[in-house]
C-alpha positions in Angstrom: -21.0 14.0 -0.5 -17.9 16.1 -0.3 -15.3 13.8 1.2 -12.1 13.9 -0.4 -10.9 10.4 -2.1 -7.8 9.1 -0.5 -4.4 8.9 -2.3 -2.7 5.5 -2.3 0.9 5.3 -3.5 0.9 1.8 -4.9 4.4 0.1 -5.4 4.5 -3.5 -7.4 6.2 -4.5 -10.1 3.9 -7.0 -11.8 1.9 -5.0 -14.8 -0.9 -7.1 -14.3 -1.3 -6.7 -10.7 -0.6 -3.0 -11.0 -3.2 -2.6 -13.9 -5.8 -4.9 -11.8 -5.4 -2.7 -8.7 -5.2 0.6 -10.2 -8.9 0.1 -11.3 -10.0 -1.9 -8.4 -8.9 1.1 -6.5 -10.6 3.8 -9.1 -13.6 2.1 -8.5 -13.6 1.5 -4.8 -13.4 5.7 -4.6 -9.0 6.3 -4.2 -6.7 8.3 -6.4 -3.5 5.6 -7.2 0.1 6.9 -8.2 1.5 3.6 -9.5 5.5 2.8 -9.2 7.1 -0.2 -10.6 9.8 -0.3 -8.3 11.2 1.3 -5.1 13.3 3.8 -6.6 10.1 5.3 -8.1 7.9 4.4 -5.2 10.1 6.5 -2.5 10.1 9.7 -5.5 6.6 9.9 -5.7 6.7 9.2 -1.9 8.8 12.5 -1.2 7.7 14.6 -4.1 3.7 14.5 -2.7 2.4 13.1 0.3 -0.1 10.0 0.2 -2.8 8.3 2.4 -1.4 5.2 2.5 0.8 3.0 0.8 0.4 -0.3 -0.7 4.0 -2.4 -1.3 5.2 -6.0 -3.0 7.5 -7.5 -1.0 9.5 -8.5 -3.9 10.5 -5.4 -5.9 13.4 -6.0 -9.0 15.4 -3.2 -6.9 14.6 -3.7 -3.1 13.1 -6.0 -1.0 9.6 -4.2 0.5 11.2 -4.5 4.0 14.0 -2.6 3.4 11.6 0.0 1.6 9.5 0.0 4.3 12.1 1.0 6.6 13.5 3.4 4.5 10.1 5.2 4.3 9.5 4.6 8.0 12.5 6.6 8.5 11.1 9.8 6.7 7.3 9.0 7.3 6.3 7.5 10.6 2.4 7.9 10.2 1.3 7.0 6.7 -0.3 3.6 7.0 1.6 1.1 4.9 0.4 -2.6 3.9 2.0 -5.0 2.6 0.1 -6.9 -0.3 2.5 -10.1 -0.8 2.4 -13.2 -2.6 4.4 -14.3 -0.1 2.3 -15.9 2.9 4.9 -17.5 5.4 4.6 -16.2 8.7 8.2 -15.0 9.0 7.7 -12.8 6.3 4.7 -11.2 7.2 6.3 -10.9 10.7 9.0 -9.5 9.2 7.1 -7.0 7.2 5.1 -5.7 10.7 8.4 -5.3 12.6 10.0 -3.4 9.7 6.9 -0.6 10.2 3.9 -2.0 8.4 0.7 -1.6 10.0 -0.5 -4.8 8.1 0.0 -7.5 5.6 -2.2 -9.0 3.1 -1.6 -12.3 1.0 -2.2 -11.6 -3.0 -3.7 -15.4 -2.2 -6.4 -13.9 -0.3 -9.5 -12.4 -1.3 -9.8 -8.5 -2.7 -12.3 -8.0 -0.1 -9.4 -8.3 2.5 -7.2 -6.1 1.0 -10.1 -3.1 0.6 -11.3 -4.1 4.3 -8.0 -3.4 5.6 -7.4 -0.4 3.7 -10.1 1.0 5.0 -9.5 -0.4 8.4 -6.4 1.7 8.3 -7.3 5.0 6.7 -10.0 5.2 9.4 -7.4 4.5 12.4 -4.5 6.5 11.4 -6.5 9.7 9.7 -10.6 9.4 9.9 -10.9 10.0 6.0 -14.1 8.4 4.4 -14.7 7.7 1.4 -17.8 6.6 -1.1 -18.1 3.3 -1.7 -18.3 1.7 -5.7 
């Protein structure tokens, strides 16, 4: 079909979670670059340039705000969203005003968290990709 898959830099530092999304996202058609922690995350982030970005808010080394700003001040367009076990509505207004484009609730469903990826890689870029 010839459309490119997206790239998705994904920062969390659960294994689990990072194991369980890297092949969600294989299967759902991305390439992931997987980071444990901020430090790595913003490396990857200015050695290559990514589709969108996928953050915890609670990385061992950084909160996911203050990452988000820091990439927000380097990158202003790549989407980000936050995917947070954290579900109080000051966080995720926190996470919005600090430049996220949205936030997703690990207590939600999957389905949410591809929906809006897609949601976002269409709005900020047009890219397509094949569905699993």
């Amino acid at each position: 079909m010839g459309t490119e898959s997206p790239t998705v830099l994904l920062i969390e530092d659960h294994e689990d979670t990072r194991k369980m999304l890297s092949l969600l996202f294989d299967e759902w058609g991305y390439r992931a670059t997987i980071a444990p922690n901020a430090t790595e995350g913003l490396k990857h982030l200015l050695e290559q340039g990514f589709d969108l970005i996928i953050l915890d808010n609670w990385l061992p080394d950084l909160d996911g705000v203050e990452l988000c700003r820091q990439v927000r001040a380097v990158d202003r367009q790549t989407p980000i969203i936050f995917y947070s076990a954290s579900g109080m509505g000051s966080e995720d207004r926190e996470a919005i005003d600090s430049g996220a484009n949205a936030f997703v609730s690990k207590s939600g469903s999957l389905g949410e968290l591809r929906e809006t990826m897609t949601a976002q890689l269409k709005r900020t870029n047009g890219k397509v990709f094949k569905h699993a």
